[in-house]
Short mmCIF file of the C-alpha atoms (twelve columns), coordinates in Angstrom:
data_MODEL
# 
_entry.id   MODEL 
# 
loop_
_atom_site.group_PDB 
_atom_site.id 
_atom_site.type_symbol 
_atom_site.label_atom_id 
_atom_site.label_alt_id 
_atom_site.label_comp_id 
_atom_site.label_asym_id 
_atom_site.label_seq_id 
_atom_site.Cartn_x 
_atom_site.Cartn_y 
_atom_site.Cartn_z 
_atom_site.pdbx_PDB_model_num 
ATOM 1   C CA . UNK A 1   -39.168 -6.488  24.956 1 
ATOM 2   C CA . UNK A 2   -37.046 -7.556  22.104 1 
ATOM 3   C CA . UNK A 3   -36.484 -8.430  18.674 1 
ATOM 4   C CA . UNK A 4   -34.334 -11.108 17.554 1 
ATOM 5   C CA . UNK A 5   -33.631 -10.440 13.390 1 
ATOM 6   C CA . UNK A 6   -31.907 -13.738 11.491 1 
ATOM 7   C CA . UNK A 7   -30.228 -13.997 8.024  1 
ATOM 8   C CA . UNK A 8   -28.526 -13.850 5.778  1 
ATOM 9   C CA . UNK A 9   -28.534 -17.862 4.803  1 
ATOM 10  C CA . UNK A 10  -26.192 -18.309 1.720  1 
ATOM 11  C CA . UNK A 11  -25.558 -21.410 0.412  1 
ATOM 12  C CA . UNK A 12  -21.962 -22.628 1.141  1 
ATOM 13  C CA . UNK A 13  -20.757 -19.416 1.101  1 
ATOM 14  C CA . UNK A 14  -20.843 -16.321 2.797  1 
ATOM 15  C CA . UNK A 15  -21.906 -13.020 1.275  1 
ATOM 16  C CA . UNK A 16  -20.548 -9.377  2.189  1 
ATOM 17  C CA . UNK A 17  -23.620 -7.370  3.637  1 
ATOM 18  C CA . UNK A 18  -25.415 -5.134  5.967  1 
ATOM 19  C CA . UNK A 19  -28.297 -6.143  7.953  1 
ATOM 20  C CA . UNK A 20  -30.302 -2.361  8.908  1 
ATOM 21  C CA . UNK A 21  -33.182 -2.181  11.360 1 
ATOM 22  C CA . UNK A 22  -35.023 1.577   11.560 1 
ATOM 23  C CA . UNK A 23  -38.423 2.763   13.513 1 
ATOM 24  C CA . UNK A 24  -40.811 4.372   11.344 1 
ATOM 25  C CA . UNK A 25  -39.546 4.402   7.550  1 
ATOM 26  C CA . UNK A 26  -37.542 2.390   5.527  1 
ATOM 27  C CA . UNK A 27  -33.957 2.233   6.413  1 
ATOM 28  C CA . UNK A 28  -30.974 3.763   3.810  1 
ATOM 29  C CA . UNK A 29  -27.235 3.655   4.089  1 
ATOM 30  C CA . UNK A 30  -27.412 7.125   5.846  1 
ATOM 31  C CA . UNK A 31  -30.948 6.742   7.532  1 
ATOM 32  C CA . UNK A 32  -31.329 3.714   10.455 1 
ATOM 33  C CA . UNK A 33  -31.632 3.239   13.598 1 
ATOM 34  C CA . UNK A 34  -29.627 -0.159  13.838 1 
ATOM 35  C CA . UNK A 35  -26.839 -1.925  11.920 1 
ATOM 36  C CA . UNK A 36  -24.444 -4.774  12.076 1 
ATOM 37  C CA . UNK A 37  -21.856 -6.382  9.398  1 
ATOM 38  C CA . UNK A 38  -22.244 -9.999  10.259 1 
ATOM 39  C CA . UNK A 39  -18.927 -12.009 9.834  1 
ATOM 40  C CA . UNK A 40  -20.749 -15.459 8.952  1 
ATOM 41  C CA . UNK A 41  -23.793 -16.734 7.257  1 
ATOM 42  C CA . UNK A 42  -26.007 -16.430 10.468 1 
ATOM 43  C CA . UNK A 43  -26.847 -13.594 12.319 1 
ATOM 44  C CA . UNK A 44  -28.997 -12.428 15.450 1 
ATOM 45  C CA . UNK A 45  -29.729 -8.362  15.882 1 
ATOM 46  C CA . UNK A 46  -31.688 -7.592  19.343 1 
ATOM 47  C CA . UNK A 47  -33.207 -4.599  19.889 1 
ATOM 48  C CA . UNK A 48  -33.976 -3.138  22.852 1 
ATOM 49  C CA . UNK A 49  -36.888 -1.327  24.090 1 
ATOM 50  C CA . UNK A 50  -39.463 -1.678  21.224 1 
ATOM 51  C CA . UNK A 51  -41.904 0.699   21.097 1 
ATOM 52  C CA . UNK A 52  -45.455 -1.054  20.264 1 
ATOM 53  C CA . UNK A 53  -47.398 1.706   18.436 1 
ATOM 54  C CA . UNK A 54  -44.337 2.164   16.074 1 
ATOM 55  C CA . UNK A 55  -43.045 -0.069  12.872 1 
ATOM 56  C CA . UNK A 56  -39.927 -1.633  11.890 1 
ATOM 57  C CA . UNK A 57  -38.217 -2.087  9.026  1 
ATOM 58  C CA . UNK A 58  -35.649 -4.349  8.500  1 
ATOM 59  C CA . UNK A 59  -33.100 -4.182  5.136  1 
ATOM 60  C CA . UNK A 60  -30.157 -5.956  3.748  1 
ATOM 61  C CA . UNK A 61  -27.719 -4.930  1.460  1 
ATOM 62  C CA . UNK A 62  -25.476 -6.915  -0.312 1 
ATOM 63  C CA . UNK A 63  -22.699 -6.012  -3.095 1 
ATOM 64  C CA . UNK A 64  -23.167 -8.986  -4.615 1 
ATOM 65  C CA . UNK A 65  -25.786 -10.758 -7.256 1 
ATOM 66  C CA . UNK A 66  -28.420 -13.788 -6.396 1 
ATOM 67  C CA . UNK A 67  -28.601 -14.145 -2.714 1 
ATOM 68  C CA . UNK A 68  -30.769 -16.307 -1.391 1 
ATOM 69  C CA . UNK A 69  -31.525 -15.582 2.582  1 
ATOM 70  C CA . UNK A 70  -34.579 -15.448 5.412  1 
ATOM 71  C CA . UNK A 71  -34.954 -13.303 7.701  1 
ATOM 72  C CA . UNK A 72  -37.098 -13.932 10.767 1 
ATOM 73  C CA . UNK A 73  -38.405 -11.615 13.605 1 
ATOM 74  C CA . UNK A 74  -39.121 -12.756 17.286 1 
ATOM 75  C CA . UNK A 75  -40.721 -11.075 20.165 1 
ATOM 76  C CA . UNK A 76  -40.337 -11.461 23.776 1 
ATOM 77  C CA . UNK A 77  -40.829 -10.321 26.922 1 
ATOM 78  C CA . UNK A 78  -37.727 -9.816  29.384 1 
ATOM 79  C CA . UNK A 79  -37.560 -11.721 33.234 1 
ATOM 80  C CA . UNK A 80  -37.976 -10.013 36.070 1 
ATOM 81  C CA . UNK A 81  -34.549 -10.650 36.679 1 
ATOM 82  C CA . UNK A 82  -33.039 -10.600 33.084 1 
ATOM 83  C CA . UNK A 83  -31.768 -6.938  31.621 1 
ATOM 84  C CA . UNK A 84  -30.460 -6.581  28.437 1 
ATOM 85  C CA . UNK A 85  -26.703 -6.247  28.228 1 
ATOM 86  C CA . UNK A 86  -26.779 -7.134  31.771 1 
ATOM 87  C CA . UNK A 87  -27.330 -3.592  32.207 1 
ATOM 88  C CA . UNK A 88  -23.428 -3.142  31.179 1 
ATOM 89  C CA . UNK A 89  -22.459 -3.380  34.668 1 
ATOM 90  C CA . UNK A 90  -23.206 0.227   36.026 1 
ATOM 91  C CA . UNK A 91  -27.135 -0.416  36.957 1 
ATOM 92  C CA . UNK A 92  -29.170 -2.461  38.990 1 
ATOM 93  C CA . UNK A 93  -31.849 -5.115  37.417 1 
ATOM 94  C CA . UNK A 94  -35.509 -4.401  38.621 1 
ATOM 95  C CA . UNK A 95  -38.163 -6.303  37.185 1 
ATOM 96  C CA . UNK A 96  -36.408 -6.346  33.933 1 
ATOM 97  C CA . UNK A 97  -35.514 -3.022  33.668 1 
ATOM 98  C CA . UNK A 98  -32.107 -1.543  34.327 1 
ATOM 99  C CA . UNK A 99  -32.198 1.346   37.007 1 
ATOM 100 C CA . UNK A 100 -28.674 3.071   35.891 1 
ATOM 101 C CA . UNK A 101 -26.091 4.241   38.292 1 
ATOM 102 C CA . UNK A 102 -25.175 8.122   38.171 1 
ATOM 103 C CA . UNK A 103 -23.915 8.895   35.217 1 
ATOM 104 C CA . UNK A 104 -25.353 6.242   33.154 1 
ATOM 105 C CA . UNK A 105 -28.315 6.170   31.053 1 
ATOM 106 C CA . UNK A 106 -30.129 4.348   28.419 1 
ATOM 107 C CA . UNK A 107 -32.123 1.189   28.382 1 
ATOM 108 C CA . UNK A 108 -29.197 -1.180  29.094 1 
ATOM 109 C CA . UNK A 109 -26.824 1.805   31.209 1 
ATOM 110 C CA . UNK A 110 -24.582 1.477   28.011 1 
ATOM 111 C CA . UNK A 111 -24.090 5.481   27.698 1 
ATOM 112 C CA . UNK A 112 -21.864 7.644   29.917 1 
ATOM 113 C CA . UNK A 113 -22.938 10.888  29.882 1 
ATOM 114 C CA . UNK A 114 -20.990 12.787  32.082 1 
ATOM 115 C CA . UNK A 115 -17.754 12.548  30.293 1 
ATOM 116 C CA . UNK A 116 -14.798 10.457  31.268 1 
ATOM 117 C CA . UNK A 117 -11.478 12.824  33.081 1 
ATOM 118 C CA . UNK A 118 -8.281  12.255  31.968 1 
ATOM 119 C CA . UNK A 119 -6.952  8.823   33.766 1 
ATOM 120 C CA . UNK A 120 -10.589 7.944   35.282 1 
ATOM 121 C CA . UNK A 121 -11.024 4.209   34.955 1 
ATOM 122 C CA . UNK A 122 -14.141 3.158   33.714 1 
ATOM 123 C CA . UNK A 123 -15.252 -0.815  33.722 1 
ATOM 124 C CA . UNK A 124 -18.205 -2.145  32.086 1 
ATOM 125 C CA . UNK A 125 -19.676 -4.778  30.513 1 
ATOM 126 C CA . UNK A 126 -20.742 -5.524  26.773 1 
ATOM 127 C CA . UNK A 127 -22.722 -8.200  25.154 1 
ATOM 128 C CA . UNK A 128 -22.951 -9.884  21.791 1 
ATOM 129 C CA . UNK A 129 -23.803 -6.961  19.218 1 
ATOM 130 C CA . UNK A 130 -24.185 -4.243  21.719 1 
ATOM 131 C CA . UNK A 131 -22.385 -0.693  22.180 1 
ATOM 132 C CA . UNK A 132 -21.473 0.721   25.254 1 
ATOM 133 C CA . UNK A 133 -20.467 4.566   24.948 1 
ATOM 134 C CA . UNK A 134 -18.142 7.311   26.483 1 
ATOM 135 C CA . UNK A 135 -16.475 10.907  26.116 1 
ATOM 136 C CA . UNK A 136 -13.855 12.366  27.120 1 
ATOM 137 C CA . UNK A 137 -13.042 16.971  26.428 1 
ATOM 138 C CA . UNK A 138 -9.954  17.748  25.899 1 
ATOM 139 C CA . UNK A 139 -7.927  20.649  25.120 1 
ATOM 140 C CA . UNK A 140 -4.410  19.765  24.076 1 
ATOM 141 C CA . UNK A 141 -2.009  19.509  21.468 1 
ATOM 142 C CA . UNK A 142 -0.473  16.237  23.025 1 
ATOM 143 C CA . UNK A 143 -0.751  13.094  21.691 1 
ATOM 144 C CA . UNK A 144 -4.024  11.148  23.698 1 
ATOM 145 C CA . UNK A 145 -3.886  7.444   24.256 1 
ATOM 146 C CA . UNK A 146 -7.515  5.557   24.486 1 
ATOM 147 C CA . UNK A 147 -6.519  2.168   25.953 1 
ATOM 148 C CA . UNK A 148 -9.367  -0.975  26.677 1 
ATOM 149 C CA . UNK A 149 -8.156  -3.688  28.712 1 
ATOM 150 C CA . UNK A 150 -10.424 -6.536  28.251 1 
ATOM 151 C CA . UNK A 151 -10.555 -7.909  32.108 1 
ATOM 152 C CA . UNK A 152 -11.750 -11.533 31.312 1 
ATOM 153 C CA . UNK A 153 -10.006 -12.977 28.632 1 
ATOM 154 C CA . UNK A 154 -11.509 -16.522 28.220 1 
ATOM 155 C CA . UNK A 155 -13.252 -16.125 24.819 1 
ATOM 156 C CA . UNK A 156 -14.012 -12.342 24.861 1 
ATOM 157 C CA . UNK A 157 -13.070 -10.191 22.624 1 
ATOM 158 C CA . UNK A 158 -14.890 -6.252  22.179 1 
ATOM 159 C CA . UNK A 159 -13.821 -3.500  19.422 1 
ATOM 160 C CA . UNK A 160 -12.507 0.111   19.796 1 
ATOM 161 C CA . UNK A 161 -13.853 2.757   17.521 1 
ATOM 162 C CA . UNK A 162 -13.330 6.530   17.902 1 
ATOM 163 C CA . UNK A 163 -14.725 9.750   16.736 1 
ATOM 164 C CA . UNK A 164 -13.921 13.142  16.994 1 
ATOM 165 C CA . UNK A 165 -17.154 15.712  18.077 1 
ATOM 166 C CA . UNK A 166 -19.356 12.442  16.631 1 
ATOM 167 C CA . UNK A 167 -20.397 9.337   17.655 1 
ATOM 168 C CA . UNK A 168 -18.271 6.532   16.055 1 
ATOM 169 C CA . UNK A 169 -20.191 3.634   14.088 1 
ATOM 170 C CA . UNK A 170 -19.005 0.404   12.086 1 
ATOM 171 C CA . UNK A 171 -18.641 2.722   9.014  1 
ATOM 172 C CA . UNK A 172 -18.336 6.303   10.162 1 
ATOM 173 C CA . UNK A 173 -15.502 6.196   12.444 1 
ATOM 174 C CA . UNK A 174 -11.977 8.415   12.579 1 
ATOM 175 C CA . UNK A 175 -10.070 5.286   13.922 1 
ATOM 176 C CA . UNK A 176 -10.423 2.119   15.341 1 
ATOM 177 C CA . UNK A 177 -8.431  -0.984  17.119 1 
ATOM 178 C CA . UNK A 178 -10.997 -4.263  15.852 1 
ATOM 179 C CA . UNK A 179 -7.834  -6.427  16.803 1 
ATOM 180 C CA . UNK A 180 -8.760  -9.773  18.884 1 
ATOM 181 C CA . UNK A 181 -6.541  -8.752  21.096 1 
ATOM 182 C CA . UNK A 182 -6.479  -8.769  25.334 1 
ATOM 183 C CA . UNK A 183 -5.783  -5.165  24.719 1 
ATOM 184 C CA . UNK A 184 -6.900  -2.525  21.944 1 
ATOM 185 C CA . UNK A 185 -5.452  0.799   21.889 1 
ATOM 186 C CA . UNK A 186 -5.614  3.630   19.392 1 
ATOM 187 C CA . UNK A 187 -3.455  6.922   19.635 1 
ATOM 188 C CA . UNK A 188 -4.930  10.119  18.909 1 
ATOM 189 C CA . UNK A 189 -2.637  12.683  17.649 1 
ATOM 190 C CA . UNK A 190 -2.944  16.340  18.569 1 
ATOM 191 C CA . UNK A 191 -6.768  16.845  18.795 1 
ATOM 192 C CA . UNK A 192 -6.875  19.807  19.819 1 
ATOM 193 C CA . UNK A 193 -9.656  21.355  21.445 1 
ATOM 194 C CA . UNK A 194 -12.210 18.229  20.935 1 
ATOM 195 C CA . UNK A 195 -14.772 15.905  22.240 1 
ATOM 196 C CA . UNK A 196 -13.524 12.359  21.883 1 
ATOM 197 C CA . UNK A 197 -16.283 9.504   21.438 1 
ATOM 198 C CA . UNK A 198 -15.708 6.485   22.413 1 
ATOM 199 C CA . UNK A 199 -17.462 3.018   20.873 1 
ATOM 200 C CA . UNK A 200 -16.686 -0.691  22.382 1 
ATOM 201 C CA . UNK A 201 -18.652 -2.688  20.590 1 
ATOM 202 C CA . UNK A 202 -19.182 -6.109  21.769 1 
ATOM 203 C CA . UNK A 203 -17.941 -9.012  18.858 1 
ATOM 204 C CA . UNK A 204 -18.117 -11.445 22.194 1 
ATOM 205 C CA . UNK A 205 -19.101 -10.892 25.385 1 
ATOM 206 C CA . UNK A 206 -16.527 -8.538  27.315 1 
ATOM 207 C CA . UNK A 207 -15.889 -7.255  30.722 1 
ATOM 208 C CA . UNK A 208 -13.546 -4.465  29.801 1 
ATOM 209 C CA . UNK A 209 -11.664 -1.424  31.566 1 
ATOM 210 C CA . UNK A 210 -11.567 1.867   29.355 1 
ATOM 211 C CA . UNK A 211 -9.266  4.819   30.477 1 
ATOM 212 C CA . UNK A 212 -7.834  7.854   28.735 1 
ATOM 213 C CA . UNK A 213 -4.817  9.721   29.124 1 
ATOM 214 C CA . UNK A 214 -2.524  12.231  27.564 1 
ATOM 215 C CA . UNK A 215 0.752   11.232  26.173 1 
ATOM 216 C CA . UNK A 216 3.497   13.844  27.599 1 
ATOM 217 C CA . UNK A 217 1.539   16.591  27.773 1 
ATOM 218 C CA . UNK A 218 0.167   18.753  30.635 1 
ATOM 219 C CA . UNK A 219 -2.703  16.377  32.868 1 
ATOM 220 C CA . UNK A 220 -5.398  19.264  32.895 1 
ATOM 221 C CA . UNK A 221 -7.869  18.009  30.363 1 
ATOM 222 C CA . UNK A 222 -10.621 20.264  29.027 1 
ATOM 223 C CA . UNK A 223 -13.230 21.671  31.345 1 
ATOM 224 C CA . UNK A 224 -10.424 21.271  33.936 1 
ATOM 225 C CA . UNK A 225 -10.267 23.865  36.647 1 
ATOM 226 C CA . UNK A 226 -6.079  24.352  37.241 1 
ATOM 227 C CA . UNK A 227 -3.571  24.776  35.092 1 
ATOM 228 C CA . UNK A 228 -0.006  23.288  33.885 1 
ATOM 229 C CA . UNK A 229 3.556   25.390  35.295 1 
ATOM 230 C CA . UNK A 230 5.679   26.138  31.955 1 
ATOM 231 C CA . UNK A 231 7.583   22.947  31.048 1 
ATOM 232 C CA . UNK A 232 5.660   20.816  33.967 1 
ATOM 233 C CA . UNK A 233 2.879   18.027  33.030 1 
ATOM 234 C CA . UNK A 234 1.089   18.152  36.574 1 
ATOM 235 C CA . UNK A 235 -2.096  20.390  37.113 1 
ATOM 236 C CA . UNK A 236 -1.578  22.690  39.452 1 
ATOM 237 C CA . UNK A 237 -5.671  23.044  40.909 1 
ATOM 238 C CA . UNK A 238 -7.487  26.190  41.926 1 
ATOM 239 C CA . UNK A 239 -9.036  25.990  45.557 1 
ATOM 240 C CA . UNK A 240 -12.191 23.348  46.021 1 
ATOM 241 C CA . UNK A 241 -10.835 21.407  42.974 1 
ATOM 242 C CA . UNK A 242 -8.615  18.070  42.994 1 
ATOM 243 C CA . UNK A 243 -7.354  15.182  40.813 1 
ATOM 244 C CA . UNK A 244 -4.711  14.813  38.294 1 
ATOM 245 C CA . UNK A 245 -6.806  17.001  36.171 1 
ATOM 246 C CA . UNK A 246 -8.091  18.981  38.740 1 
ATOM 247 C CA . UNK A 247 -11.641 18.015  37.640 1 
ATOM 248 C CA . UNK A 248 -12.919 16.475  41.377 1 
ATOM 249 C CA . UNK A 249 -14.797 18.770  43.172 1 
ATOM 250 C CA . UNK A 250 -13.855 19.266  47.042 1 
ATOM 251 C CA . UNK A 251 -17.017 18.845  48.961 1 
ATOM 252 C CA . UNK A 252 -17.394 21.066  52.262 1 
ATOM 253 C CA . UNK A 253 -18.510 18.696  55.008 1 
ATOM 254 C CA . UNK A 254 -20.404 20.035  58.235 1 
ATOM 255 C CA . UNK A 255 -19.317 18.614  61.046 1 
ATOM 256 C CA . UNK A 256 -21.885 16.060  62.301 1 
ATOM 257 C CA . UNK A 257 -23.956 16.055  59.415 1 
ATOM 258 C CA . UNK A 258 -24.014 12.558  57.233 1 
ATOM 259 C CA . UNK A 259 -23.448 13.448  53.071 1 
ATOM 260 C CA . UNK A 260 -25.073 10.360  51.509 1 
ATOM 261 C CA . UNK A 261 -25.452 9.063   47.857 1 
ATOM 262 C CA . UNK A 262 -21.917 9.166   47.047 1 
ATOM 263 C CA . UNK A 263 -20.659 6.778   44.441 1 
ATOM 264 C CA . UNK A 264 -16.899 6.145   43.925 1 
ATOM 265 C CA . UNK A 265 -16.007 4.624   40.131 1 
ATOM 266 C CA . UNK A 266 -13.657 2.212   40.329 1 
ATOM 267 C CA . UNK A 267 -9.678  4.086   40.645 1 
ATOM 268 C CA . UNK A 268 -11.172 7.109   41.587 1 
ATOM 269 C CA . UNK A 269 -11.306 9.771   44.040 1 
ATOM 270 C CA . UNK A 270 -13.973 11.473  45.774 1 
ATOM 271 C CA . UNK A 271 -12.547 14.717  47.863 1 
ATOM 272 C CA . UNK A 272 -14.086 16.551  51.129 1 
ATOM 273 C CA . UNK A 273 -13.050 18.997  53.447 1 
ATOM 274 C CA . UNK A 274 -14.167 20.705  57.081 1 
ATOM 275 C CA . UNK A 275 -13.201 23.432  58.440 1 
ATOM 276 C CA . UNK A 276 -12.191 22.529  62.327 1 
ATOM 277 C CA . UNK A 277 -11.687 25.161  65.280 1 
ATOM 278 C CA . UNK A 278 -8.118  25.328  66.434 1 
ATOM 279 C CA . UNK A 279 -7.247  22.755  69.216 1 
ATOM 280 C CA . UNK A 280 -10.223 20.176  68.172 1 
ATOM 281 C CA . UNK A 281 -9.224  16.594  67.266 1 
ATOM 282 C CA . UNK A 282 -11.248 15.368  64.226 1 
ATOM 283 C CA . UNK A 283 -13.358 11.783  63.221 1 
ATOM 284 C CA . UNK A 284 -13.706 11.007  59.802 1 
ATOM 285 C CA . UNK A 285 -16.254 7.709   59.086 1 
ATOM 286 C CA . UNK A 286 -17.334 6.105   55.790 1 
ATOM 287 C CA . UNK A 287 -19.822 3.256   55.392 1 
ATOM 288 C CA . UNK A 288 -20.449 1.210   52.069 1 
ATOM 289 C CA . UNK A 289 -23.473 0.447   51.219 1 
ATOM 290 C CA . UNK A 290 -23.245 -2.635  49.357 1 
ATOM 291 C CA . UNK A 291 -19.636 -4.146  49.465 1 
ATOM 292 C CA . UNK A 292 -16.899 -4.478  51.803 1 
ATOM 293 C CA . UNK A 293 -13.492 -3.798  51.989 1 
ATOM 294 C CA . UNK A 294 -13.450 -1.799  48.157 1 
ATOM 295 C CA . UNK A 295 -12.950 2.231   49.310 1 
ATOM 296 C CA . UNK A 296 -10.067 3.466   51.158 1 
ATOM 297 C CA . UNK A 297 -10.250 6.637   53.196 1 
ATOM 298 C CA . UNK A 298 -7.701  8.971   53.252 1 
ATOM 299 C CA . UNK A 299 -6.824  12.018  55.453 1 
ATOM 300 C CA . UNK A 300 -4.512  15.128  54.950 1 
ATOM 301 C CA . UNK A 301 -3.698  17.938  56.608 1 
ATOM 302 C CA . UNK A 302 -1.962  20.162  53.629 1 
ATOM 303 C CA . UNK A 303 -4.617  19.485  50.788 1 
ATOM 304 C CA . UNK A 304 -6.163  17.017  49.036 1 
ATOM 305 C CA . UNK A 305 -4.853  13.679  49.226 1 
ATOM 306 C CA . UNK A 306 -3.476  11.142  46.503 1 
ATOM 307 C CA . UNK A 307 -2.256  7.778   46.772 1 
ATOM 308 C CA . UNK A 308 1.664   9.004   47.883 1 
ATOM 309 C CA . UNK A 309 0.845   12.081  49.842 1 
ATOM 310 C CA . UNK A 310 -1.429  11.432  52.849 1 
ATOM 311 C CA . UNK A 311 -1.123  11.582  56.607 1 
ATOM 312 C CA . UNK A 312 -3.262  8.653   57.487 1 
ATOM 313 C CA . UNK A 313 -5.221  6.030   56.262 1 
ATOM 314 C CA . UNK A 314 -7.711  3.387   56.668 1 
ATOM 315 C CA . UNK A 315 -8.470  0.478   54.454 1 
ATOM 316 C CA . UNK A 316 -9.780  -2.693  56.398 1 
ATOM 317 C CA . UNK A 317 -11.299 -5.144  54.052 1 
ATOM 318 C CA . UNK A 318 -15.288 -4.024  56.172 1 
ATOM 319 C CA . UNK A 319 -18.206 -1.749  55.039 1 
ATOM 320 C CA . UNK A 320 -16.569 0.889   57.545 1 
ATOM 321 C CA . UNK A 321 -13.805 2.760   57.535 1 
ATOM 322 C CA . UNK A 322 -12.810 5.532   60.157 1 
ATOM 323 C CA . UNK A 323 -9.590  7.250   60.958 1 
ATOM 324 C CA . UNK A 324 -9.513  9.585   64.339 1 
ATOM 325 C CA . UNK A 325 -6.928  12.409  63.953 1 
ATOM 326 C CA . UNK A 326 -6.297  13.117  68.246 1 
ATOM 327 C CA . UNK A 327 -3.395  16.013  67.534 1 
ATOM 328 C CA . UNK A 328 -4.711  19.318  68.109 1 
ATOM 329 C CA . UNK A 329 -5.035  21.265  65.125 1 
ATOM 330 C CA . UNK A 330 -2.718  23.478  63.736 1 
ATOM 331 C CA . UNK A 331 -4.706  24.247  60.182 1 
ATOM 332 C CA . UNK A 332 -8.124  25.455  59.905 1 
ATOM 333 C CA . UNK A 333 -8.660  22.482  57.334 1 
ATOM 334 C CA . UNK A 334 -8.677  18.805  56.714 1 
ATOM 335 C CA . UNK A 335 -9.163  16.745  53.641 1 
ATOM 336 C CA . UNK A 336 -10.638 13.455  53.351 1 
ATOM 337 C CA . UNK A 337 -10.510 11.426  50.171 1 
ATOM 338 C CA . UNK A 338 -12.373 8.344   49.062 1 
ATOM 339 C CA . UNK A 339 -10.421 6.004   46.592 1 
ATOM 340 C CA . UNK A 340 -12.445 3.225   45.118 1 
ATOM 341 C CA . UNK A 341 -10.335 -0.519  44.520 1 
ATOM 342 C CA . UNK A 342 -9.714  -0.216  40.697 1 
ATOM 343 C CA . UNK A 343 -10.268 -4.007  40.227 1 
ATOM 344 C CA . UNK A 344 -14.360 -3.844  41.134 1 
ATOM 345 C CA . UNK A 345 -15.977 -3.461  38.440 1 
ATOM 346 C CA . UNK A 346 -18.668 -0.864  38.692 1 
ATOM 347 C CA . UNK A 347 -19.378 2.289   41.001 1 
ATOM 348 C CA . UNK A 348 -19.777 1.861   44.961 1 
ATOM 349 C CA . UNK A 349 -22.230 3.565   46.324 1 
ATOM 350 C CA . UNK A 350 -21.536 5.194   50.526 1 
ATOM 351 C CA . UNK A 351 -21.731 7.598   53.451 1 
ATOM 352 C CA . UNK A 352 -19.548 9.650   54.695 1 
ATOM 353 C CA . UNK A 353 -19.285 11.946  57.946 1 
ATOM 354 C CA . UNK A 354 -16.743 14.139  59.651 1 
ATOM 355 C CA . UNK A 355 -16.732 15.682  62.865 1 
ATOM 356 C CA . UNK A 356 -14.327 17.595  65.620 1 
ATOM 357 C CA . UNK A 357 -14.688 18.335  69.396 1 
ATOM 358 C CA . UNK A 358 -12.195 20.146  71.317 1 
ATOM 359 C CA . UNK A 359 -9.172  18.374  72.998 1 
ATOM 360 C CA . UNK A 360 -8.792  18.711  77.150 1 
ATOM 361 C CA . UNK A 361 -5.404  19.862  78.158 1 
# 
């Protein structure tokens, strides 16, 4: 269910305030569960996901003298096919209940938890008084560049606020782009060895793209598993790791035998490799589950692949996508990557299966 909080009603004019909703106790400046800085007379909170054994407090404060306002409280059941905050794009509405892609959680699918990598493009959605939240480690004395790209522009507009090892709020925050701009960005200088947090807050609804990257400085983020060469920016990856940061595990196939539940975010990889007997030619096949045309398989015979080094590919606008490599081969190794089409908007869930059977002479 939900709660739908109105005020403050001034008369002609309109007040600076806080509205503050908290479970259980009476909220403070420090203490609450819920807050919003309203920009005009009228306001609507929602809360999701009330908890009916438990009470609610609502409070106001105001910095000025004699105001006169109402606040009301509604309750109401969600559809069967209505989720709060649409659940942000990266879950699937059942019954009224978001079931959250990997990776996402909370009522709406509004938190990442499994940390953003350095240049990973993540897309959601955000509603009317709602945060959607990320992080990102990193490890660098670079400069680190937090752009959002709002993706529909026709009267949208969400807010960028940061914090460093805390979750950023309206008034706890390290910095913040509340611009109505298409696009907010907000430089970080030199954090260090950090956990950036990551706030869009939605002022209007907002289908938005969120990616971070460092600003001349070596590509291997924190947690990453490779390393930069003196005086070069590109992570150099120890073996069954890949990506620009060397953060995407390389999955060992078997030959013959399906690996399902993959999801690809949007402008991202997903690696694999199988080890193949010399002189066997080799079938790589991946199905999507639920779209067509959005992932592009890739094949290589010297490592991973990216988008400018590959030996084939195969990227028909169908749910299946298969590349046959008929050349004997010479290594003991090929790689298969997944890339997801970084225009969809949420993750893309497929199959995938390799196999190799020796070539006749």
């Amino acid at each position: 269910g939900s709660v739908d909080s109105r005020g403050v009603h001034s008369r002609g004019r309109i007040y600076p305030f806080k509205f503050f909703i908290r479970e259980g106790d009476v909220p403070t400046l420090k203490e609450f569960d819920y807050v919003v800085e309203p920009t005009d007379a009228h306001h609507t909170l929602i809360v999701a996901a009330l908890n009916p054994r438990r009470t609610y407090y609502v409070g106001i404060h105001t910095f000025e003298s004699d105001v006169e306002y109402a606040v009301t409280a509604n309750f109401r059941h969600l559809l069967d096919d209505e989720c709060l905050n649409s659940c942000s794009y990266n879950g699937v509405c059942v019954r009224g209940e978001c079931g959250c892609l990997p990776g996402f959680e909370g009522v709406y699918c509004g938190d990442y938890v499994g940390g953003l990598g350095l240049g990973q493009v993540a897309r959601g959605l955000v509603n009317v008084d709602f945060w959607n939240r990320y992080y990102v480690d990193v490890n660098t004395m670079s400069n680190v560049l937090v752009t959002l790209t709002q993706i529909e522009e026709a009267e949208s507009d969400c807010d960028l606020f940061i914090g460093l090892d805390h979750e950023p709020s309206f008034f706890s925050n390290d910095q913040n782009d509340i611009s109505a701009d298409t696009t907010n960005v907000v430089k970080i200088i030199a954090p260090g060895v950090s956990r950036i947090h990551i706030g869009i807050y939605g002022f209007q609804t907002c289908v938005y793209q969120l990616v971070v990257d460092v600003v001349g400085g070596c590509s291997c983020g924190a947690n990453s598993h490779g390393s930069c060469i003196p005086g070069s920016v590109v992570c150099v990856c120890k073996e069954g790791w890949a990506g620009e940061d060397c953060r995407s595990p390389v999955v060992q196939l078997v030959s013959g035998v399906q690996d399902d539940v993959n999801y690809a975010m949007p402008g991202m990889w997903r690696f694999y490799s199988l080890s193949v007997p010399a002189g066997s030619g080799v079938t790589a096949a991946v199905r999507e589950h639920m779209t067509e045309g959005l992932l592009h398989l890739y094949c290589n015979m010297r490592g991973p692949p990216s988008l400018s080094t590959f030996d084939d590919v195969e990227n028909s606008k169908t749910d299946t996508h298969q590349i046959v490599h008929d050349g004997k081969m010479e290594n003991e190794v090929i790689y298969f990557g997944v890339y997801a089409d970084s225009h969809h908007s949420s993750n893309i869930p497929f199959s995938i299966v390799a196999w190799y059977a020796p070539l006749f002479t």
